[in-house]
N, C-alpha and C positions, 0 to 999 in steps of 0.2 A: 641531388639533381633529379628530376623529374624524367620519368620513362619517356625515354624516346621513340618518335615514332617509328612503324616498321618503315613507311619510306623514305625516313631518314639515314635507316640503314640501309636499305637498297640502295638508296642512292648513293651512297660512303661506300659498297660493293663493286657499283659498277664504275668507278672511278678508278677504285682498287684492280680493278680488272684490265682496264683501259691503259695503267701505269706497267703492271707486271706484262702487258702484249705491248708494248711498245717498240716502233721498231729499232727505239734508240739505244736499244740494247745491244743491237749488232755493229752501234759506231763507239765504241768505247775506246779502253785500254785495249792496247795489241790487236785492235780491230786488222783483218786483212784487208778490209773495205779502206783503210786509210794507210796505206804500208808509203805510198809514195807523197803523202800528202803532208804538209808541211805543218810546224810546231801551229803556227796562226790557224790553222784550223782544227789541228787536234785539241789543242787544248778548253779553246773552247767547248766542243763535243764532249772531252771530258767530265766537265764542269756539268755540263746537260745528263750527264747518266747519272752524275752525281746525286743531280737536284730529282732525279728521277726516282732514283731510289729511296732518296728523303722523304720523299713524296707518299711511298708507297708504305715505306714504316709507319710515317705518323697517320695517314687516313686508316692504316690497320689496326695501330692503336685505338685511334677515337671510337672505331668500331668496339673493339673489345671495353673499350672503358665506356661505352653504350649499352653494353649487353648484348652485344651482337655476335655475330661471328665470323670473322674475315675468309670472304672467298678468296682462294689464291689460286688459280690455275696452273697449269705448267706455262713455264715461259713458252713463245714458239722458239724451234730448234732453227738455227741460221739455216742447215742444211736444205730446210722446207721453204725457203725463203730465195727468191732469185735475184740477190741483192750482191754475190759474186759478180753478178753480170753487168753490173752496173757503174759508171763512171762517176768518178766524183762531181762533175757536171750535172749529170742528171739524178745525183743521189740528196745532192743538197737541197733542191725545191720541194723535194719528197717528203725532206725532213722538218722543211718550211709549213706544209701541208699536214706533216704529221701533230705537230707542236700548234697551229692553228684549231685542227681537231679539237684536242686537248683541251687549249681553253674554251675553245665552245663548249666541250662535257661539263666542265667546272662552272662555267655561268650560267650555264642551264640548270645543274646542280644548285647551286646558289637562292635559286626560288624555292628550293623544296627543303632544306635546310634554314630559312630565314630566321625560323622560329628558336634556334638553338644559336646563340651569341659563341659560344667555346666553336663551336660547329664551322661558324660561318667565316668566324676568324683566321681559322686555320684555311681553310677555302680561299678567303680574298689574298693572304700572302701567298701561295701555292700557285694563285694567278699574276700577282704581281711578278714574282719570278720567271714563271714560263713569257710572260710580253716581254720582262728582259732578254732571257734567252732568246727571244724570239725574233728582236732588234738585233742581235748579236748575228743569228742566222740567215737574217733574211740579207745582211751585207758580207758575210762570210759566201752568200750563193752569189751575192751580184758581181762578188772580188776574182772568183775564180770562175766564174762564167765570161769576166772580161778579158780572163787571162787566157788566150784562144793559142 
C-alpha cells in the first residue's frame, strides 16, 4: 500500500473525533433522556449508537492500518451537557441536526480521501448508513412531535 497521505490522516482523526463527541452517546441504552419514551423510538436510537460506535472502531482502524495514530478524546461527560433538560420533543431535531452534521463531515471528508479506494469505501458505507438512520430519525421527530 502506498504511504498515505498526512491529510488523509487528519481527515480519518477528525472524523474520529466528531464520532467519539457525539451527542448520540447520551441517547443509548438505559438513556435517562429516553426513560418514558417508547420501544419505537428507542430502538431505533439504539441501533444509531450502535452504528456510531462501528463507525468509530473502523475509521480507528484505517488510521492505524495507515500509519497513523488514532486521536481519541475523552467522550463529553452527560453531566457537562444540558440534555437532562430537554424533552424528547426538542431532543429529536437535535439529533436530526446532529446526524446531518455528521454526514456533511464525511462528504466533505470524501474529497480529501478520493485518492485511497480502501479509504473511500469505508467512507461512502458510513454515509449510506448515517442518511438511513437519518430517514429513520427525521420520522421518529415528525411521529412524536405530532403526538402533542
Amino acid at each position: 500500500m502506498p504511504t498515505p497521505s498526512i491529510a488523509i490522516i487528519d481527515a480519518l482523526n477528525s472524523l474520529l473525533e466528531a464520532e467519539v463527541q457525539s451527542i448520540f452517546h447520551f441517547v443509548g441504552k438505559n438513556s435517562p433522556l429516553l426513560e418514558r419514551a417508547g420501544a419505537e423510538v428507542r430502538q431505533p436510537l439504539d441501533e444509531m449508537v450502535h452504528h456510531l460506535d462501528q463507525h468509530a472502531q473502523e475509521v480507528s482502524h484505517l488510521i492505524r492500518h495507515l500509519g497513523g495514530r488514532p486521536s481519541t478524546p475523552p467522550a463529553p461527560k452527560a453531566e457537562d451537557q444540558y440534555l437532562s433538560f430537554l424533552s424528547l420533543r426538542f431532543l429529536l431535531p437535535k439529533l436530526v441536526d446532529a446526524k446531518e452534521l455528521m454526514i456533511q463531515r464525511y462528504q466533505n471528508a470524501l474529497q480529501v480521501v478520493a485518492a485511497n479506494s480502501e479509504v473511500l469505501e469505508v467512507l461512502k458505507r458510513h454515509i449510506e448508513e448515517m442518511e438511513a438512520d437519518l430517514k429513520v430519525l427525521k420520522k421518529t421527530a415528525a411521529e412524536v412531535s405530532s403526538h402533542r
